[in-house]
N, C-alpha and C positions, 0 to 999 in steps of 0.2 A: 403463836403456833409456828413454828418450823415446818417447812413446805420439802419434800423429798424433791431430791432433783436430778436428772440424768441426762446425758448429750446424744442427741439425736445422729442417729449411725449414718442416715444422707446427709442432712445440713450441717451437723457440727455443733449448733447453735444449741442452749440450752435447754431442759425439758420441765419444767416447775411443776408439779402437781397440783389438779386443776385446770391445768391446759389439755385438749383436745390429743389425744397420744396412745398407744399401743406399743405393745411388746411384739415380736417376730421376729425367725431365725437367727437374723442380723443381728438384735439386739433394739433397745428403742429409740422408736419412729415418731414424728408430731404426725399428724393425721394426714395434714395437707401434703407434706415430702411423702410418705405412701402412697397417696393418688398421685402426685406426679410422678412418683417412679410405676407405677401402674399402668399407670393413663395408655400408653400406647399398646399395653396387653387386653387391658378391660376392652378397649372400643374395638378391637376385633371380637371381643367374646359377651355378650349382652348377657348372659348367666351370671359370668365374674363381675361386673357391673351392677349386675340389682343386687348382687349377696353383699358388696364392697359398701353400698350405698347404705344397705341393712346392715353392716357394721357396722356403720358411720354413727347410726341413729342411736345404736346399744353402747357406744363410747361417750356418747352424746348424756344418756343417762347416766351414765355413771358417775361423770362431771357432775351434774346435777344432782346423784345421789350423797356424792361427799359432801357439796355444799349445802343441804340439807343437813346430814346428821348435824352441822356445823350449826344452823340453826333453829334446831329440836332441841330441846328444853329439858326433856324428861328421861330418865336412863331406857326407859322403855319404848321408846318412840327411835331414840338414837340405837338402840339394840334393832328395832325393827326395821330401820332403815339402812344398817350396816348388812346384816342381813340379803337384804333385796338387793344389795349394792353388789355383794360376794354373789351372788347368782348371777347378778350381768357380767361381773370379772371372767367367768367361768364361761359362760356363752362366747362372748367375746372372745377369748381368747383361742376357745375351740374354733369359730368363725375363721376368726383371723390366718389361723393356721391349715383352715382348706382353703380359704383363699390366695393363701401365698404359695402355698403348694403347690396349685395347679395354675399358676401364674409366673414361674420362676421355674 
């Protein structure tokens, strides 16, 4: 299987699908270059911090959802899991983008 791949708009460094990562304004970010360009906005604002944080965890699934459909079996379980997967894309990404909003 051929892995999508994209270079991270802070580090430079590669983005492999499957890795911990988000789209925003920039273009895409690995997770961790976000919080560090964050970092010294969140800890003055503890709002933008628990929502950042609650990103984290909804990027987090969705790693986990692709690796799943990957080993689901049945077209109906991998339908179901694609699914749930495009719901957290869609959260996330709305997230993502009040978070940077109002952090930028």
């Amino acid at each position: 299987m051929q892995r999508k791949r994209w270079k991270c708009v802070v580090c430079g460094d590669d983005i492999i699908e499957g890795q911990l990562f988000t789209f925003y304004s920039k273009g895409p970010v690995h997770w961790e270059c976000l919080e560090k360009e964050l970092a010294q906005r969140l800890y003055k604002d503890a709002d933008l911090a628990a929502l950042l944080r609650l990103d984290h965890y909804i990027h987090e699934g969705i790693v986990l959802a692709k690796e799943l459909e990957h080993l689901a079996q049945s077209e109906a379980a991998k339908s179901r899991i694609a699914e749930v997967r495009k719901q957290l894309e869609a959260l996330a990404a709305r997230l993502t983008n009040e978070i940077t909003s109002k952090a930028f």
